[in-house]
Backbone as a chain_set.jsonl record, in Angstrom:
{"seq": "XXXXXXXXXXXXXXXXXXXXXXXXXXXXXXXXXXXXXXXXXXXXXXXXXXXXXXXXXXXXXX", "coords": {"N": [[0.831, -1.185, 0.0], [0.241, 2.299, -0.592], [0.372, 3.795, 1.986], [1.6, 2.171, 3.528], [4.489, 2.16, 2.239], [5.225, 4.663, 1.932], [5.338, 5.615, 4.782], [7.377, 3.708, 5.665], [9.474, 4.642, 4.227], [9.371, 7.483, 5.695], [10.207, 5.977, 7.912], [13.041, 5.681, 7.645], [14.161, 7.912, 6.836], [16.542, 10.269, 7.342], [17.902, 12.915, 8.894], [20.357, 13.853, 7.856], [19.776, 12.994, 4.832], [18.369, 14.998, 3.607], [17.814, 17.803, 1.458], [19.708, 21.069, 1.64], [17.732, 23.408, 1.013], [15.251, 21.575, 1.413], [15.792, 21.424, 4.178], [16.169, 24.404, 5.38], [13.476, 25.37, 3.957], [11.516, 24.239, 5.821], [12.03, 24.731, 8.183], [11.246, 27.349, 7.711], [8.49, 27.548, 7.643], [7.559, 26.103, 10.075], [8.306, 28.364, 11.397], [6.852, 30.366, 10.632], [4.277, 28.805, 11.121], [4.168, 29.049, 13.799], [4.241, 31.591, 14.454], [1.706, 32.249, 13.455], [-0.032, 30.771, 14.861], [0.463, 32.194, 17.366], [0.372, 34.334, 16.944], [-2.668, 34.514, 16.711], [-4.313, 33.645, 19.465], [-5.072, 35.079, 20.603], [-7.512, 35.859, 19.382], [-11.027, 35.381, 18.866], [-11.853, 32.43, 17.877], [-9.98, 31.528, 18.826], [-10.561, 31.605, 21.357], [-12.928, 29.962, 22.253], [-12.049, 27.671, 21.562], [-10.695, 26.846, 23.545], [-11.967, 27.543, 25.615], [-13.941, 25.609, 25.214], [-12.296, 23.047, 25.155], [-11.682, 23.054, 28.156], [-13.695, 22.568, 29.527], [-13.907, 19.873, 28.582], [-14.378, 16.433, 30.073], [-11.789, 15.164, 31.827], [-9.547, 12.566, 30.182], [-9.119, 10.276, 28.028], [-9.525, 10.608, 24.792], [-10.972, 9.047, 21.578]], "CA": [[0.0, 0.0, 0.0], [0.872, 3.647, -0.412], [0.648, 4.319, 3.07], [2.769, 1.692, 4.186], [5.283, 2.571, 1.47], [5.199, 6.464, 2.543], [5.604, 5.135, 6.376], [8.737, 3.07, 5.464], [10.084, 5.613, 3.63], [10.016, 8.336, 6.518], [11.145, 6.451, 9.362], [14.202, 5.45, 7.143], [14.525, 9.111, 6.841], [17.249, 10.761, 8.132], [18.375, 14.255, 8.71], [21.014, 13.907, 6.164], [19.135, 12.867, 3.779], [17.709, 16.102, 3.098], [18.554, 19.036, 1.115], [19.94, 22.562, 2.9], [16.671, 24.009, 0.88], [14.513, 21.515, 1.939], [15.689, 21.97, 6.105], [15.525, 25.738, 5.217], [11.827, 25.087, 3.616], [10.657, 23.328, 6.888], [12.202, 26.008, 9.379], [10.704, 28.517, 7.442], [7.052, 27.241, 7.952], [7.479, 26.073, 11.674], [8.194, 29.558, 11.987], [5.772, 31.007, 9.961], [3.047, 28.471, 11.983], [4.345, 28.983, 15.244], [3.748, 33.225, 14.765], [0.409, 32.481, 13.585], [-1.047, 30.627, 16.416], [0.85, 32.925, 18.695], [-1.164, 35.708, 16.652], [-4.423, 34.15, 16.701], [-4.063, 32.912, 20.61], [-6.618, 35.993, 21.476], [-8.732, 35.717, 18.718], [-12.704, 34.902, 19.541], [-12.062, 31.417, 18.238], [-8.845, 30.667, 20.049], [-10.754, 31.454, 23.309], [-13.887, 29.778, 21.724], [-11.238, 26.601, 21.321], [-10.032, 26.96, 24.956], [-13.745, 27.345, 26.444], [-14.315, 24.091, 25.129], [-11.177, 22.034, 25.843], [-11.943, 22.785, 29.822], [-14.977, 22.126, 29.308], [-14.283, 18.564, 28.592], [-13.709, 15.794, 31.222], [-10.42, 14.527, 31.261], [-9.598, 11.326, 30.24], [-8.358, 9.544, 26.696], [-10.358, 10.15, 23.19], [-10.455, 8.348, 19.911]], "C": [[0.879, 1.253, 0.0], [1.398, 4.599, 0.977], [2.346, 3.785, 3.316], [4.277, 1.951, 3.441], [6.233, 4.309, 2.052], [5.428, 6.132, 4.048], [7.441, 4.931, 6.434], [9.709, 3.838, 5.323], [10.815, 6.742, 4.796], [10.434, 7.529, 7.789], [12.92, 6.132, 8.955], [14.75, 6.803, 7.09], [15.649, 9.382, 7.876], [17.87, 12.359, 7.873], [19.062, 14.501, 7.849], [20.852, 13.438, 4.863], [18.745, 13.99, 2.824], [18.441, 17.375, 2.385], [18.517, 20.102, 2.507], [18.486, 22.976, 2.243], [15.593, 23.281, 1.781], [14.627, 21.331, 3.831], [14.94, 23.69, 5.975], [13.986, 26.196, 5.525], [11.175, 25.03, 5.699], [10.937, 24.132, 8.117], [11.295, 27.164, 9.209], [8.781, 28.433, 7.824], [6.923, 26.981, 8.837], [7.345, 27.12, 11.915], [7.082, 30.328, 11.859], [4.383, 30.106, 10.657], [3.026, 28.916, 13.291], [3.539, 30.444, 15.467], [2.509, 33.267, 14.078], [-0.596, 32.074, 14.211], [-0.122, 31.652, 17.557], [0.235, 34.715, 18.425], [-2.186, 35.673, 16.571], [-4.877, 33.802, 18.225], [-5.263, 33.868, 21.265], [-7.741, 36.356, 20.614], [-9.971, 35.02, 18.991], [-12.362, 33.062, 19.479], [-11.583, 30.765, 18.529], [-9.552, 30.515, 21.101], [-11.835, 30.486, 23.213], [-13.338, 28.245, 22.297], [-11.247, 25.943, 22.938], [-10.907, 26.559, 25.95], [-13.741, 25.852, 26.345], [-13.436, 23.402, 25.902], [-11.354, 22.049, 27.574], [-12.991, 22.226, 29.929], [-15.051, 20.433, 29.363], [-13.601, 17.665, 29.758], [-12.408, 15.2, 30.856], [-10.784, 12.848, 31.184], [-9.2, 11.099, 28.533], [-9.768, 10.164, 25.678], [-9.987, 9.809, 22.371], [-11.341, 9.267, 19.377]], "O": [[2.012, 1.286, 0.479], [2.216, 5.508, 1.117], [3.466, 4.297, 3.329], [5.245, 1.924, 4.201], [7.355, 4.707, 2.364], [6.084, 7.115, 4.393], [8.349, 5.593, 6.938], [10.7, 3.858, 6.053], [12.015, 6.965, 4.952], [10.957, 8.153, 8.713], [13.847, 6.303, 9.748], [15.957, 6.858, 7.328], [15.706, 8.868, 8.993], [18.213, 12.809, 6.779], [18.707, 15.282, 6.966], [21.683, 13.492, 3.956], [18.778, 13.949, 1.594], [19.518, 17.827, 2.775], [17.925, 20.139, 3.585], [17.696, 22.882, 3.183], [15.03, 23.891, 2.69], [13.658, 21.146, 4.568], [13.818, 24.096, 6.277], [13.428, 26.824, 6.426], [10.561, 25.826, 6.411], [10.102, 24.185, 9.019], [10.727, 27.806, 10.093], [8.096, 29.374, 8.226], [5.869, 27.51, 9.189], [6.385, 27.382, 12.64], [6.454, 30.865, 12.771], [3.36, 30.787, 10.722], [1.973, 29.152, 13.883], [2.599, 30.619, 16.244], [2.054, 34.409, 14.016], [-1.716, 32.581, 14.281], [-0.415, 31.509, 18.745], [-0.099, 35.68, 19.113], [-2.859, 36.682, 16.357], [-6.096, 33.633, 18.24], [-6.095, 33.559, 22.117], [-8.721, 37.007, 20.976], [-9.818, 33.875, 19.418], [-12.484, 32.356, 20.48], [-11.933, 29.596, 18.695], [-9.403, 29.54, 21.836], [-11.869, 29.887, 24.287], [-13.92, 27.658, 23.209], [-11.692, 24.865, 23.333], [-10.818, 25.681, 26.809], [-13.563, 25.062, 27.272], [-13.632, 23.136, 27.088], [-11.136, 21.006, 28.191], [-13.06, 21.193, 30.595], [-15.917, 19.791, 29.956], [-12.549, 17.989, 30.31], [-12.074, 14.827, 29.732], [-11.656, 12.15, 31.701], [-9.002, 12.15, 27.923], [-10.928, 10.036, 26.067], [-8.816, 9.999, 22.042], [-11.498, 9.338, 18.158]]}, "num_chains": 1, "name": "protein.A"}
């Protein structure tokens, strides 16, 4: 299967495997996600998010 193929694939992965662009690439978008939940964090439906999550009892979900 494609999955299992695509599975295999990345845990064979290794850091040096990779191009300098594509580390670059992949820094550049961590970053670029990280400063947009840390700019959305007081937006209605961050808190909206937040409300909920207490909201629920603890314990495991599937």
């Amino acid at each position: 299967m494609i999955a299992d193929d695509l599975g295999s694939w990345a845990a064979a992965l290794r850091f040096e495997d990779l191009s300098e662009h594509a580390t670059h690439t992949v820094r550049q978008r961590l970053v670029d996600t990280l400063g947009c939940g840390l700019g959305a964090c007081h937006a209605e439906p961050s808190r909206a998010a937040r409300r909920l999550a207490r909201a629920l009892p603890p314990g495991p979900y599937e």
